[in-house]
C-alpha positions in Angstrom: 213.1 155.5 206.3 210.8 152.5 207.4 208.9 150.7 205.3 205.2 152.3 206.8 206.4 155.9 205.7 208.0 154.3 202.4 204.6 153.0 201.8 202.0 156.1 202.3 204.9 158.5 200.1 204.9 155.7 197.4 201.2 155.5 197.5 201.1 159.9 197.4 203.3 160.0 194.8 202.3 156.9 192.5 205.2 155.2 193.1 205.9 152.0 192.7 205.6 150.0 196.0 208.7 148.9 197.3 210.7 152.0 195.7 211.7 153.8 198.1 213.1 150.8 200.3 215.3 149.8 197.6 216.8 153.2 197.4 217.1 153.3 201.3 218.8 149.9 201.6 221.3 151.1 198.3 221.8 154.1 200.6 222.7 152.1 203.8 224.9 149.8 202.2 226.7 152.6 200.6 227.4 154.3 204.6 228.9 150.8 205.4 231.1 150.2 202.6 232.5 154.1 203.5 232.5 153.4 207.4 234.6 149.8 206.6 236.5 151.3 203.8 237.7 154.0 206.7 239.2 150.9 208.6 241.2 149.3 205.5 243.7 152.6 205.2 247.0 152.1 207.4 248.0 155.3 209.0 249.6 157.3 205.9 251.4 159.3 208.5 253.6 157.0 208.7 254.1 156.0 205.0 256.0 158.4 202.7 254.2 159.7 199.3 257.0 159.5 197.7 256.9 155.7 198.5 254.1 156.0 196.0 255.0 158.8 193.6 253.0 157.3 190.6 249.5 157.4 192.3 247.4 159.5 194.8 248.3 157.9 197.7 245.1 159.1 199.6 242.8 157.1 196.5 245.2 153.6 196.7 242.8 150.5 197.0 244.6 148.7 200.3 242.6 145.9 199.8 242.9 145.4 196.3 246.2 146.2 195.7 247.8 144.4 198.7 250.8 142.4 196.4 251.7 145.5 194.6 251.3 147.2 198.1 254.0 145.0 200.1 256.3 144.5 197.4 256.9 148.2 197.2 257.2 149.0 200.8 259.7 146.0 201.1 261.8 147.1 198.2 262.0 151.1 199.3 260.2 151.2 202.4 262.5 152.1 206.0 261.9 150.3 209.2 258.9 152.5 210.5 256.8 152.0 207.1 257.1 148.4 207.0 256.1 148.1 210.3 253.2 149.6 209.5 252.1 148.1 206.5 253.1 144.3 208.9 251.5 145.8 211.4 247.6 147.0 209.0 247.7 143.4 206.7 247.8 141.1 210.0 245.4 143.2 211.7 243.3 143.2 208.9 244.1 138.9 208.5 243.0 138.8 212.2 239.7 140.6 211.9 238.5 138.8 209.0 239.4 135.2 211.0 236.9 136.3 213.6 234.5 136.5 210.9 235.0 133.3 210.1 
């Protein structure tokens, strides 16, 4: 939506001016925090569910729960899954330093 539509629907409708940006910008930010949170999962193929028996592994928070994350993998974890998880955390370290 641009702002010239948003305008002349508000202005049909009695809206508020301004409303319907809002709701577009809550919408956009919304696809972007789905498209990055798509690039913070490591690739569960190679990580066993029974690594993580008490949760849905599909609905774990990578980001969030990175201590709890590692720990477990280097407590139980074989050689291919902690690659993996070494492998996601410093490629996730290096992205955010080019933000920087």
């Amino acid at each position: 939506m641009n702002p010239s539509l948003a305008i002349r629907i508000e202005e049909a409708l009695g809206m508020e001016e301004g409303t319907l940006m809002v709701l577009q910008a809550f919408h956009d930010i919304k696809l972007e925090k789905a498209k990055m949170h798509s690039k913070q999962t490591p690739d569960l193929s190679k990580l066993r569910p029974a690594l993580f028996w008490d949760t849905d592994i599909t609905k774990i928070d990578w980001i969030k729960n990175q201590r709890f994350i590692i720990e477990r993998i280097e407590e139980r974890g074989n050689e291919i899954e902690k690659e993996e998880i070494k492998k996601f955390y410093n490629q996730r370290l290096l992205t955010k330093s080019d933000h920087l």
